[in-house]
C-alpha positions as CSV (number, residue, x, y, z in Angstrom):
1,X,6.1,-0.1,7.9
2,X,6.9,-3.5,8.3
3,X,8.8,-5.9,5.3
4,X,6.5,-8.5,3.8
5,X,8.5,-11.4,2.9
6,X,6.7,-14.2,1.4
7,X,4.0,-13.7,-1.5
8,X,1.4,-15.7,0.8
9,X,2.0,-13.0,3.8
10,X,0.8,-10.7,1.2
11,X,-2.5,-12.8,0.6
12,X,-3.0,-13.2,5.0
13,X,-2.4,-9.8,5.3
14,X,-4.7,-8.1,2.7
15,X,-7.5,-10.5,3.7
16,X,-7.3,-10.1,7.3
17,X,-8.9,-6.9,8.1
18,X,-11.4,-3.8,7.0
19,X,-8.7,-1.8,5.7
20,X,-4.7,-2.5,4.2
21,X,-2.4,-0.8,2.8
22,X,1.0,-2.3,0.0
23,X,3.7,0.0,-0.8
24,X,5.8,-2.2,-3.5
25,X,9.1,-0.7,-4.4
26,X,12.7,-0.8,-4.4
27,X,15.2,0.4,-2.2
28,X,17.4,2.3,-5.2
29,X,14.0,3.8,-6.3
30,X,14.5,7.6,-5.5
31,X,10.6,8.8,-5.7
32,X,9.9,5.3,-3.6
33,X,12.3,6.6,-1.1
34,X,10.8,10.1,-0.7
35,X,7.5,9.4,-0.7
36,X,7.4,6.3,2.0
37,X,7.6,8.9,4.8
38,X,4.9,11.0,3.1
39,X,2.5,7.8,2.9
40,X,3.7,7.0,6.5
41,X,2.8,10.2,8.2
42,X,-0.3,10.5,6.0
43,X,-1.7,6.7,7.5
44,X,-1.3,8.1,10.9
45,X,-4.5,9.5,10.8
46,X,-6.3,6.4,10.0
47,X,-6.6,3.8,13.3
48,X,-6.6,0.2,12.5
49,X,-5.2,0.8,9.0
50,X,-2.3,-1.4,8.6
51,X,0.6,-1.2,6.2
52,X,3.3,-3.4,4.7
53,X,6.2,-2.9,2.4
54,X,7.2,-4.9,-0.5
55,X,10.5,-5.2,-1.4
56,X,10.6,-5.9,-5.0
57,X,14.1,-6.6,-5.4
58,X,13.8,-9.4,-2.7
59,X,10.0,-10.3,-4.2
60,X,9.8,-10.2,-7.3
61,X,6.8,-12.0,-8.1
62,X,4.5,-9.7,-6.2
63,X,4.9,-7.4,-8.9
64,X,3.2,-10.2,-11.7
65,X,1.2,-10.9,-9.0
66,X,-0.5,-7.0,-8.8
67,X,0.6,-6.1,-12.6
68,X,2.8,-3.3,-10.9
69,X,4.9,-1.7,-14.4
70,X,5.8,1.2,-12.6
71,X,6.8,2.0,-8.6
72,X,6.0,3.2,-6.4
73,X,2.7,1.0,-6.3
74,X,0.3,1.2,-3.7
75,X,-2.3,-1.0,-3.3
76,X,-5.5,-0.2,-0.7
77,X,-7.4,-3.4,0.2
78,X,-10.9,-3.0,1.6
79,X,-12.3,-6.1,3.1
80,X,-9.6,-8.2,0.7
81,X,-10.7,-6.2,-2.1
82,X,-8.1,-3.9,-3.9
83,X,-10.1,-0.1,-4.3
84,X,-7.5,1.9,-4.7
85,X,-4.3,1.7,-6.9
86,X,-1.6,4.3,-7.2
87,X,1.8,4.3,-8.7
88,X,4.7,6.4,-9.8
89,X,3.5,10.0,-9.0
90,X,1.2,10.2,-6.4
91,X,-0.6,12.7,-5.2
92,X,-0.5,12.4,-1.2
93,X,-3.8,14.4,-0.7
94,X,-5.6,12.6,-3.6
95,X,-4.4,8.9,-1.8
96,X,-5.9,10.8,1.5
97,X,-9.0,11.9,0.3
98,X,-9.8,8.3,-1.2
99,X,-8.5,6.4,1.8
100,X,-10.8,8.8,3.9
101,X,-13.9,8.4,1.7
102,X,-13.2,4.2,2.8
103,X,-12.4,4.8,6.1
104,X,-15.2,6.7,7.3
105,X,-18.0,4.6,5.0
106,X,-16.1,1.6,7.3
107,X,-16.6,3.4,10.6
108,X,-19.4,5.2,10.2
């Protein structure tokens, strides 16, 4: 998952395509940690979805930017829309069942 470093990446990136994933977190976060190679392998399954972390030690103000109170957040952006919102305790088959439901309407 590639680093997003600038808050106007963030804006290029969830713009720029059918389908984008956020994970905003911090590296001393322990569930952040765990779960990134959950979310990682789970993505695999979905071609042309594209994902970038958020480091919000290094940018803070993406987290004003998408109210995130709580990390892990992640953010799903369809067509530059945000659809789908999790944070903190996430449910890996509940964020795949809802990405899929997108996906598929997308590439149908």
């Amino acid at each position: 998952m590639q680093d997003i470093k600038l808050l106007s990446e963030i804006d290029n990136f969830t713009t720029s395509g059918d389908i984008r994933m956020l994970y905003l977190s911090r590296p001393d976060c322990g569930v952040c940690v765990a779960l990134i190679p959950k979310v990682e392998e789970m993505i695999k399954e979905f071609s042309g979805m594209e994902t970038r972390y958020v480091d919000l030690d290094k940018l803070p103000e993406a987290a004003g930017k998408f109210s995130i109170f709580t990390i892990p957040g992640i953010l799903v952006f369809v067509q530059g829309k945000e659809t789908i919102r999790k944070a903190r305790y996430v449910s890996i088959d509940e964020l795949h069942d809802e990405i899929a439901r997108y996906y598929n309407l997308l590439n149908s």
